[in-house]
C-alpha positions in Angstrom: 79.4 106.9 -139.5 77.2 109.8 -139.5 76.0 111.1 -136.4 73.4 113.4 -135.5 71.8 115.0 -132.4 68.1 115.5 -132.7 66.1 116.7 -129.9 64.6 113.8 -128.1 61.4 115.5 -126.6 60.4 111.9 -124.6 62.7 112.3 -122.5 62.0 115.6 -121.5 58.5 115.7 -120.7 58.1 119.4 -119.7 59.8 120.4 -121.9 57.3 122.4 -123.7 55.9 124.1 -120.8 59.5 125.0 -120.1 59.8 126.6 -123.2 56.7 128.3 -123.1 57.5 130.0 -119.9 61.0 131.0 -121.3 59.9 132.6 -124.5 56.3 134.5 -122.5 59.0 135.8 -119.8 61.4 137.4 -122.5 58.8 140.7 -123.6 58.5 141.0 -119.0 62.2 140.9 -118.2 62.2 143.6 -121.1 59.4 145.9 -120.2 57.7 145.2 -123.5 54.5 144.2 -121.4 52.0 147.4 -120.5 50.0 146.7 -117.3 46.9 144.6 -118.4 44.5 141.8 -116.4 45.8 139.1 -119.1 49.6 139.2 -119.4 52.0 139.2 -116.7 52.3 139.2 -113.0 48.8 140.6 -111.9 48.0 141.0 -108.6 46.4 144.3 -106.9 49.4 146.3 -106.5 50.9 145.8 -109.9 47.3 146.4 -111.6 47.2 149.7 -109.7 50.9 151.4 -110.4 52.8 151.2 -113.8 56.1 151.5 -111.9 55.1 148.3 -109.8 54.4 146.5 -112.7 57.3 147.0 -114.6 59.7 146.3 -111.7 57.6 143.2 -110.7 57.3 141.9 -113.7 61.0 142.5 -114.6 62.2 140.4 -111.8 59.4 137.8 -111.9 60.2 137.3 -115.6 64.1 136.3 -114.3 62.8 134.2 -111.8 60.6 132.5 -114.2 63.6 132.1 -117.0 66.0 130.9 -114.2 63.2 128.4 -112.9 62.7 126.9 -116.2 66.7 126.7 -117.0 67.3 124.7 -113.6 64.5 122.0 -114.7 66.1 122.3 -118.6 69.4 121.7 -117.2 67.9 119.1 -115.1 66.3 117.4 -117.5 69.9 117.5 -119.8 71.7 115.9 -117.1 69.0 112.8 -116.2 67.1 112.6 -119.1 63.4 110.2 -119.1 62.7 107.3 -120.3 60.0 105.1 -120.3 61.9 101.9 -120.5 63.9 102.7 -118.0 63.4 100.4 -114.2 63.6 103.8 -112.6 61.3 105.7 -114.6 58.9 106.6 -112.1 61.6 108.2 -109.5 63.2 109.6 -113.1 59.6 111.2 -114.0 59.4 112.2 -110.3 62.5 114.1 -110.1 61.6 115.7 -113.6 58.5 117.0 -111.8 59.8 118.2 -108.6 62.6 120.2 -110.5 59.9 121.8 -112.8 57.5 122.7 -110.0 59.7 123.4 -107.3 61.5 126.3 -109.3 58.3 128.1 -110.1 56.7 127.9 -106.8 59.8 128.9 -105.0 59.9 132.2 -107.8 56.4 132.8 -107.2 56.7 133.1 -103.4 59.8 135.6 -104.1 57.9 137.8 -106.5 55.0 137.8 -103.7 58.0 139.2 -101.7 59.5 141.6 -103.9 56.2 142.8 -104.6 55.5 143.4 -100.7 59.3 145.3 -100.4 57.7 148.3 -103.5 
């Protein structure tokens, strides 16, 4: 009996996004991103001081990878499926731990922002 452990990307439906966030927060937590009004955490203080930038941008990148593990490790733990009698509450929680995460980061980046 052969078993095997492919991805199963239904039952993770932000997945993707997650991902996406993960891999476009790597180059900020590692300063590879110079100041622009495209990339990155932009508001009026980091567009006007590359040392505010960097620093923001740093810790707004971990914040961002740390929000997208918590859903990811969320997701691993109660995974989705459509079938399911609970799907909606499943689908519910799925979205609550992908949202939550990233609003909570981007009122502590607003902070951290405030504190330079």
């Amino acid at each position: 009996m052969q078993m095997t452990h492919a991805l199963d990307t239904a039952s993770i439906p932000f997945l993707i996004p997650a991902v996406i966030f993960v891999l476009t927060s790597v180059p900020l937590v590692l300063g590879m991103v110079p100041r622009n009004r495209f990339y990155g955490i932009r508001m009026k203080k980091t567009l006007s001081d590359d040392r505010v930038w960097y620093s923001v941008n740093k810790f707004g990148g971990w914040l961002i990878i740390f929000s997208s593990l918590i859903y990811l490790v969320t997701a691993s733990i109660l995974p989705y499926s459509k079938s399911s009698a609970d799907s909606l509450t499943v689908w519910s929680i799925h979205l609550l731990a992908f949202v939550v995460p990233l609003l909570g980061s981007l009122c502590l980046i607003r902070s951290y922002s405030r504190k330079l």
